[in-house]
C-alpha positions as CSV (number, residue, x, y, z in Angstrom):
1,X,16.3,3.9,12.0
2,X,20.1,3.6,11.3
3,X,22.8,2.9,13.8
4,X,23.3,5.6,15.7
5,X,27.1,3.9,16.7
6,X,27.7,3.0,13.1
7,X,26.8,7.1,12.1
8,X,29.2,8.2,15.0
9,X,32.3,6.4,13.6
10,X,31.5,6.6,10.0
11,X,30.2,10.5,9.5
12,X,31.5,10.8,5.7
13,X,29.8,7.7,4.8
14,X,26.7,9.4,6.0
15,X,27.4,12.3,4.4
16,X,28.2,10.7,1.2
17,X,24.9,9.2,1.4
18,X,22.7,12.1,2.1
19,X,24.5,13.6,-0.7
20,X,22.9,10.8,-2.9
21,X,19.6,11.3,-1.5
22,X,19.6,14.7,-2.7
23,X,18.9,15.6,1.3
24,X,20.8,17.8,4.4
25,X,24.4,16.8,4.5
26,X,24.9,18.2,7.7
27,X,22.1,15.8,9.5
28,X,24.8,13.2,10.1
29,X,27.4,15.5,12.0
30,X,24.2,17.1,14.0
31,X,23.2,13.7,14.7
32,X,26.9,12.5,16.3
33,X,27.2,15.5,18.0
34,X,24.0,14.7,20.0
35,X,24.7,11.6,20.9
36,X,27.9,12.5,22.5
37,X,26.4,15.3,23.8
38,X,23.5,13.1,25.6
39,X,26.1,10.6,26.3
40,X,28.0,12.9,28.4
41,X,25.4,14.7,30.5
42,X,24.1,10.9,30.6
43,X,27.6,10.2,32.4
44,X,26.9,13.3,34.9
45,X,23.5,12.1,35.5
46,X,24.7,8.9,36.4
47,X,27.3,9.5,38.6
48,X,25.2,11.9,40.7
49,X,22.4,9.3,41.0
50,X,24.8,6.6,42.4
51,X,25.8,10.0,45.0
52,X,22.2,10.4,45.9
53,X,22.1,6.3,46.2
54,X,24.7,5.8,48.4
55,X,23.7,9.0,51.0
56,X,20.5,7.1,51.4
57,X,23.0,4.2,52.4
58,X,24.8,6.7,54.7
59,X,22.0,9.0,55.9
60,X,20.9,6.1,58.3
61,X,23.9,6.0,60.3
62,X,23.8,10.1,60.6
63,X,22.1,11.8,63.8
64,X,21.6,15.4,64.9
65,X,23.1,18.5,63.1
66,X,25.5,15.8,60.7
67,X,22.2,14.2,59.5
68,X,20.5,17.7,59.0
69,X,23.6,19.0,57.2
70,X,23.8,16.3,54.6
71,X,20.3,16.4,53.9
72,X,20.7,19.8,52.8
73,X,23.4,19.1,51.0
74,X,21.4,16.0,48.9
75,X,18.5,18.7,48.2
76,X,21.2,20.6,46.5
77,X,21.6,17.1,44.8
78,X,18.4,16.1,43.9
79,X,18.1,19.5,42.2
80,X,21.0,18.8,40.1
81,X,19.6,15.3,38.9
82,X,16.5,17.0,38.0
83,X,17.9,19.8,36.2
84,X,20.5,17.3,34.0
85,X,17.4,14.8,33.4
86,X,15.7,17.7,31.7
87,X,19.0,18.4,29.7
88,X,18.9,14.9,28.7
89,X,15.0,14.9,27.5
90,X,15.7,18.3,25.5
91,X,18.5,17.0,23.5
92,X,16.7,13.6,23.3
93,X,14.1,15.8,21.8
94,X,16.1,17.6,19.1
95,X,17.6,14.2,18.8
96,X,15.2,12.0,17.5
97,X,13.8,14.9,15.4
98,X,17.2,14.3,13.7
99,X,17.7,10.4,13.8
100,X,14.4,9.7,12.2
101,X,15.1,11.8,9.2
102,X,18.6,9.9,8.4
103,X,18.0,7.4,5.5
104,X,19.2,4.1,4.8
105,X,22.4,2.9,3.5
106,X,22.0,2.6,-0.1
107,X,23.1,-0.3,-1.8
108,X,26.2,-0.3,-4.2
109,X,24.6,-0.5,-7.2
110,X,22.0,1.9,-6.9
111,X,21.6,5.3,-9.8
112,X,22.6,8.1,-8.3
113,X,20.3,11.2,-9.3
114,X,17.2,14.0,-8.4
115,X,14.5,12.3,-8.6
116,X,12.8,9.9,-10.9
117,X,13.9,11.3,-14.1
118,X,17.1,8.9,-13.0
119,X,15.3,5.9,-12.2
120,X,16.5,3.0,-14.9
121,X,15.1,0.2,-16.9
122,X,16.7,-2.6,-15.8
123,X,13.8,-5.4,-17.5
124,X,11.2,-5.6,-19.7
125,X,8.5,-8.8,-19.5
126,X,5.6,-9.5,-22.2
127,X,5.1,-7.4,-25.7
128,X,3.2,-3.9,-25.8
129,X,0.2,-4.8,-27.1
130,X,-0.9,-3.5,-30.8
131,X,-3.9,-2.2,-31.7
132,X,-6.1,-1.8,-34.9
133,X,-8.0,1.0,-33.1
134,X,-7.3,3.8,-31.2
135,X,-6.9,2.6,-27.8
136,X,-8.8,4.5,-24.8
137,X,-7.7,5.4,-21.4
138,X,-9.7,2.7,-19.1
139,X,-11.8,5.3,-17.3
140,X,-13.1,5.8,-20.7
141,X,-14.2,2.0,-21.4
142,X,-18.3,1.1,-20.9
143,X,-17.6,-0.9,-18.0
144,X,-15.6,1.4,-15.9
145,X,-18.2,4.3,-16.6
146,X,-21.1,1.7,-15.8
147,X,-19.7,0.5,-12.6
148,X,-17.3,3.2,-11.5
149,X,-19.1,5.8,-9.6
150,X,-16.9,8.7,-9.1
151,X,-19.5,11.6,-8.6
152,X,-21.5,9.3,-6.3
153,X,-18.1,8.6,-4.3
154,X,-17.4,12.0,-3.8
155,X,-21.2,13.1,-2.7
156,X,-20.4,10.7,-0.1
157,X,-16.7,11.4,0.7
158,X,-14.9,14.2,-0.8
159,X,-12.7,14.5,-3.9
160,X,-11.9,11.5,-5.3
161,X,-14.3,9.4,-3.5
162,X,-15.7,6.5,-5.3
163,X,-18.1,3.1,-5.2
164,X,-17.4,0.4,-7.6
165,X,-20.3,-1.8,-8.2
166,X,-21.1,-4.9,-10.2
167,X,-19.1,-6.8,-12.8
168,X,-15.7,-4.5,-11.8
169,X,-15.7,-5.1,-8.3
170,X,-16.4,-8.6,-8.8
171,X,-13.5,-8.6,-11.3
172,X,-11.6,-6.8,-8.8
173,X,-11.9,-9.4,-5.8
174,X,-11.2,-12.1,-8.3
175,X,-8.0,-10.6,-9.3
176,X,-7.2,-10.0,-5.7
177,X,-8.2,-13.8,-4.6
178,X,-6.0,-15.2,-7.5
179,X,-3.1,-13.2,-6.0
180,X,-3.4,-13.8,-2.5
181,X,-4.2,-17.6,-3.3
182,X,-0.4,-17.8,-5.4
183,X,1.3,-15.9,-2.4
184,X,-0.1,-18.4,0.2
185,X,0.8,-21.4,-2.1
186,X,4.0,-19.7,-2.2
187,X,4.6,-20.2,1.4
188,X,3.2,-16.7,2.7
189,X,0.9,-16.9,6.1
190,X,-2.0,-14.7,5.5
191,X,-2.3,-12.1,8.4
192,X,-5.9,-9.9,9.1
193,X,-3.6,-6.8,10.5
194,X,-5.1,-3.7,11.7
195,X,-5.6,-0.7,9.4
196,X,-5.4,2.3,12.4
197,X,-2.3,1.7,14.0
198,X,-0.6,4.7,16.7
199,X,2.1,7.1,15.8
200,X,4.8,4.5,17.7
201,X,4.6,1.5,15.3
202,X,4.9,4.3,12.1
203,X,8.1,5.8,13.5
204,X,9.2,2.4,13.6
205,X,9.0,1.3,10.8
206,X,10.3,4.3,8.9
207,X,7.1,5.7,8.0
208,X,7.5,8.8,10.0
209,X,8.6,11.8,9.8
210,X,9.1,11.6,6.2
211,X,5.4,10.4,4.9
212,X,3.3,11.8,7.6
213,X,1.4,14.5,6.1
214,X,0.2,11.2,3.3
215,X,-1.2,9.9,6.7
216,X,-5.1,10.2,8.1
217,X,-5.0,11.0,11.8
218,X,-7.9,10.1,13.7
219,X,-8.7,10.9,17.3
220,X,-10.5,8.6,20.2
221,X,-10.6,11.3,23.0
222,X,-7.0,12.9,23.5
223,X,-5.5,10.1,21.5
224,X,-4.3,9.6,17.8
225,X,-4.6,7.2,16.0
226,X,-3.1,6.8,11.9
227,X,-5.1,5.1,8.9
228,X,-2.4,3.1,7.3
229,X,-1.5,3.6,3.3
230,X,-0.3,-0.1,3.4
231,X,-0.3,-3.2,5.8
232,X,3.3,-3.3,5.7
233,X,3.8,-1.7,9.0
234,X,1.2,-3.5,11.2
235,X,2.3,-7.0,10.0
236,X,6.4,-6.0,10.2
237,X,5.1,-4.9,14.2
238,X,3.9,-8.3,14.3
239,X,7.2,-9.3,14.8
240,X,8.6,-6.5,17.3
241,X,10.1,-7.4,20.5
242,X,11.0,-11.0,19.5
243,X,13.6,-13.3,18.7
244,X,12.7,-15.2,15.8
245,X,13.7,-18.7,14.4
246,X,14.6,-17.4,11.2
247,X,15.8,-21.4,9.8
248,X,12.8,-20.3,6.8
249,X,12.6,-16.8,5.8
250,X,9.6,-15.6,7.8
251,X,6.9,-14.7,4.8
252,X,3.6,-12.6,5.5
253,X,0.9,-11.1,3.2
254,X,-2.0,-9.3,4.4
255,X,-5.1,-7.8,2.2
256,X,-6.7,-4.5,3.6
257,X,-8.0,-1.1,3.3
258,X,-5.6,1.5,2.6
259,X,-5.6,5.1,3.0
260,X,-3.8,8.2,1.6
261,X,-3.9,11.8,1.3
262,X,-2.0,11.6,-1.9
263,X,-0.8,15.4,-0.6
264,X,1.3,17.1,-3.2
265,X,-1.0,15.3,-6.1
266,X,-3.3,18.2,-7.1
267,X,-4.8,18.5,-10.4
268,X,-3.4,15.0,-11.2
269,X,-5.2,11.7,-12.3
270,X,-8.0,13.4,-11.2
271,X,-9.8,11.0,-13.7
272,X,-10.2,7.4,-12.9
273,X,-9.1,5.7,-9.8
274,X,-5.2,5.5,-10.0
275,X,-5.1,8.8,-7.1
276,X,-7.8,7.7,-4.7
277,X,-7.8,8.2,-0.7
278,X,-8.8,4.6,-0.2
279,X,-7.8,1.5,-1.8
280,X,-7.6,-2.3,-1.3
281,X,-4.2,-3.8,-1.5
282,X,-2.1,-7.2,-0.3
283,X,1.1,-6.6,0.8
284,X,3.8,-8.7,1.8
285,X,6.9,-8.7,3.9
286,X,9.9,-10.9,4.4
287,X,11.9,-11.3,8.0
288,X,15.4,-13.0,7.4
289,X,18.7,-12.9,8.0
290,X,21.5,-10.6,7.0
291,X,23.1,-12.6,4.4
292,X,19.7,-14.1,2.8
293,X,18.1,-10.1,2.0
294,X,19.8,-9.9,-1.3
295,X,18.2,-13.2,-2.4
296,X,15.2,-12.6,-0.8
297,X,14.8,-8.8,-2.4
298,X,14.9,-11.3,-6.2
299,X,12.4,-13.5,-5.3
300,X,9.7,-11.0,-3.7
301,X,10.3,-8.8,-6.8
302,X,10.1,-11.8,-9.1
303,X,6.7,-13.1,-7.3
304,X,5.1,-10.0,-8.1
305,X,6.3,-9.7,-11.8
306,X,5.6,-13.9,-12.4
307,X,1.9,-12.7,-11.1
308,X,1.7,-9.8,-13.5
309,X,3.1,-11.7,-16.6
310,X,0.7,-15.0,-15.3
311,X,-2.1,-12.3,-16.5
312,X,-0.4,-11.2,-19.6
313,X,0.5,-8.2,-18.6
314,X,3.1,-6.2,-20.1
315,X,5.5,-4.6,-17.4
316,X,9.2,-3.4,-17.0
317,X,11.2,-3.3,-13.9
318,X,13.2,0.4,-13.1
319,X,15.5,0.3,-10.7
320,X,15.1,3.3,-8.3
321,X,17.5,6.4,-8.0
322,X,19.4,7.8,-5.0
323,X,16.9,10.6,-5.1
324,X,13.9,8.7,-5.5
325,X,14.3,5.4,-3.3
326,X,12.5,6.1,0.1
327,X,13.9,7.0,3.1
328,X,13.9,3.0,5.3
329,X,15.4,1.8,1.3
330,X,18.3,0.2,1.1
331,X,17.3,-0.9,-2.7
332,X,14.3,-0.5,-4.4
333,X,12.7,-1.8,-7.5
334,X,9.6,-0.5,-9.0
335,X,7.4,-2.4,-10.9
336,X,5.1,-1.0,-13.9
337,X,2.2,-1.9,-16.2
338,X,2.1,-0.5,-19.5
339,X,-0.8,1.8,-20.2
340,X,-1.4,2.0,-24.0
341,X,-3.7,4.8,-24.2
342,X,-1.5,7.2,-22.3
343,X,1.5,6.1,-23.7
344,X,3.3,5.8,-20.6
345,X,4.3,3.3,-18.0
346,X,2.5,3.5,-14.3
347,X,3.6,1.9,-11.3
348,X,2.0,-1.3,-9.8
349,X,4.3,-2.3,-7.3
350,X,7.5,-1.2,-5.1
351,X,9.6,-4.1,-3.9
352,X,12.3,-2.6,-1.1
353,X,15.0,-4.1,1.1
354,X,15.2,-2.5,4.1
355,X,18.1,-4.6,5.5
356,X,18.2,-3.8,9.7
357,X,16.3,0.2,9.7
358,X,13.0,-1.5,10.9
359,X,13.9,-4.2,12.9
360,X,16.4,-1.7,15.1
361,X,13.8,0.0,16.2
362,X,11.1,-2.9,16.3
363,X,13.8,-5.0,18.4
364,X,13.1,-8.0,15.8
365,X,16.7,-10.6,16.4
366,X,16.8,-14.2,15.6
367,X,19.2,-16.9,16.8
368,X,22.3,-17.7,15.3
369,X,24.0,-21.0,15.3
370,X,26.1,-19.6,17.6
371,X,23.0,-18.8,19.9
372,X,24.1,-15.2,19.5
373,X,21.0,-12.9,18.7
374,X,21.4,-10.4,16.1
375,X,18.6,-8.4,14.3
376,X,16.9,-9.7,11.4
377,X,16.4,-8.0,7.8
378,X,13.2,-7.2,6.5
379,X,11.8,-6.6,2.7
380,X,8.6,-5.7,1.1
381,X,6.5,-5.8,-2.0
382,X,3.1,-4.8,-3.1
383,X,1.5,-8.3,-3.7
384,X,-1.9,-6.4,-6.1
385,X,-3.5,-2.9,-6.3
386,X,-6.4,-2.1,-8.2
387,X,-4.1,-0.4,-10.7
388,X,-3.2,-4.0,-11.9
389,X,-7.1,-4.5,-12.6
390,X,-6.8,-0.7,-14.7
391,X,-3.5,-2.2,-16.7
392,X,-5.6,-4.9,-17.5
393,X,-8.4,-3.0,-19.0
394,X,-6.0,-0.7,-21.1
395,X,-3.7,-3.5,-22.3
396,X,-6.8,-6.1,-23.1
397,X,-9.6,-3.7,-24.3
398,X,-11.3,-4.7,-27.3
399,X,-12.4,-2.4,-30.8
400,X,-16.3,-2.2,-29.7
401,X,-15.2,-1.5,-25.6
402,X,-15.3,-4.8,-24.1
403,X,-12.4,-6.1,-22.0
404,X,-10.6,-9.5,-22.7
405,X,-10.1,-11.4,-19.3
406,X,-7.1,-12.5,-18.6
407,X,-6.9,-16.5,-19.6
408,X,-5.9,-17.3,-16.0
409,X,-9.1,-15.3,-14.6
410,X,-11.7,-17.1,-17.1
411,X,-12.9,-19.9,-15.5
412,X,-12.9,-17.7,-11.9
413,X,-15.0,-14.9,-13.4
414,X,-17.4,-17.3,-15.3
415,X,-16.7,-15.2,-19.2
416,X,-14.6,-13.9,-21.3
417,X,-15.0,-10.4,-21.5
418,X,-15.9,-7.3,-19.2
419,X,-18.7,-5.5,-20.8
């Protein structure tokens, strides 16, 4: 979350920026104006505690009617402190209903607009391929048919449920090892996270409010429990409550099941497995300090696209609007794979510099030379989806259906072609 101090002296700032965002102006005054508010009956509470603390001091030199009279006086006392510590937890209340919901500082640079209609093309990498044939959607192609099962999926889930089978999910894990084996020679530890994680770790890393009807909620007795829609949070927790040596930029990457609702997304991509409820995906996430983010935002979002173009993908960077950028975003740069057949661009990855809103609240500092601790900065990228394995199949498909393996994959997969 942001700086609560930092809002309180700087409310047009905020303003400005939830102007950008396209979201509640008045959020940042509402915000202040609890915090003072929760400040000063804090004050109060305070000051009648240390009464209460020092009768107990005086009490034991009291006897007879004075003793009797100033305990009647400290009931009066202890019914005060009660009554201001619930004026404290019902403003506390209203204000972390507010807090969570105040975004990021945006970054300079960044386009303002709605929504996505603003996002810009900042670069392009690889040609568009060309085709002597009418190029088909990838759900189309023999092998996705043959080894996609979408009807069997949802008999056993719901909408959208699937199984993939045979030469595709062996492509799939193949693509996925080749990517998690170039971030870890890249200098990323590989972390097994957990994929239920409680409602805590999600407010704390920005998840929540803002995503959490995207989340599965699951219950062991009276307590919940969240499916997570990316590693990202239970490997930037990983971290929490520490003060890191930060000499090297601190670089994870996990692989895992994800899940998501995708609420909001009736009626579309209800073909194919771009919208799905679950989905594998490596992640990864940077911990450094202040003044290395900006760098460090490059080189995640160059890792990715060097991966993508390794395959010979064709893919453009847009850099993300003021209306679109998510809420913990400071920048954010989307990355997406060309898909011939539909004639459009789809995203395969989100690279995002947070800067300090998740580390705040996941008390994550490091050292400085000074042997001050400050808190660290924090960045993520998708590292692979199983989109990147559909951009492949529309971008490489051959004239009689067969898909050209990436050169790169060849020798992995054991042939040229997915047929």
């Amino acid at each position: 979350m942001i700086d609560i101090k930092h809002l309180a002296q700087n409310i047009a700032q905020y303003e400005n920026e939830l102007a950008k965002r396209n979201m509640d102006t008045t959020l940042a005054t509402k915000a202040a104006e609890l915090y003072e508010t929760i400040k000063t009956i804090q004050q109060e509470l305070d000051e009648v505690r240390k009464q209460k603390n020092d009768f107990n001091k005086e009490v034991l030199t009291l006897a007879g009617e004075a003793k009797q009279e100033a305990i009647g006086k400290m009931k009066a006392v202890a019914e005060t402190i009660k009554e201001l510590e619930e004026r404290v937890r019902a403003h506390q209340t209203d204000f972390d209903a507010i807090i969570y919901r105040i975004p990021n500082v945006t970054w300079d640079g960044i386009p303002v607009g709605k929504d996505d209609e603003a996002n810009v093309e900042t670069k392009l990498f690889g040609q568009k391929p060309v085709f002597d044939f009418e190029a088909k959607n990838y759900f189309e192609l023999p092998v996705f048919k043959r080894d996609y099962l979408g009807e069997k999926g949802v008999e056993a889930f719901a909408s959208r449920g699937y199984y993939i089978k045979g030469e595709l999910a062996r492509f799939q894990r193949i693509l996925f090892n080749y990517v998690l084996e170039n971030l870890m020679g890249r200098g990323f530890e590989y972390v097994i996270p957990p994929i239920m994680v409680n409602e805590k770790l999600l407010y704390g890393t920005g998840f929540f409010p803002t995503a959490k009807d995207d989340v599965y909620k699951v219950y062991e007795g009276d307590k919940e429990f969240y499916l997570t829609g990316t590693s990202e949070a239970a490997l930037m927790f990983l971290d929490s409550n520490s003060v890191l040596d930060l000499t090297k930029p601190r670089l994870l990457t996990g692989w895992t099941t994800c899940f998501r609702k995708e609420s909001g997304t009736y009626g579309k991509d209800t073909q194919g497995g771009i919208r799905v409820h679950q989905f594998e995906k490596v992640e990864t996430v940077v911990i450094c300090k202040p003044e290395e983010s900006a760098a460090m935002f490059d080189v995640i979002t160059n890792v990715f696209t060097e991966n993508m173009v390794s395959l010979g993908l064709h893919v453009h960077h847009l850099e993300v609007s003021s209306g679109d950028i998510g809420i913990k975003n400071n920048r954010q740069i989307d990355i997406e794979a060309w898909f011939p057949a539909q004639g459009k661009y789809r995203e395969l990855s989100s690279s995002s510099n947070c800067t300090n809103y998740q580390t705040r609240n996941l008390n994550i500092k490091y050292q400085t030379e000074l042997g001050d601790t400050e808190l660290a900065h924090s960045l993520n990228c998708t590292g692979v989806t199983n989109r990147a394995m559909f951009a492949i199949m529309e971008q490489f498909q051959q004239a009689d259906g067969k898909v050209k393996i990436p050169q790169v994959l060849v020798e992995r997969f054991g042939k040229e072609f997915l047929e």
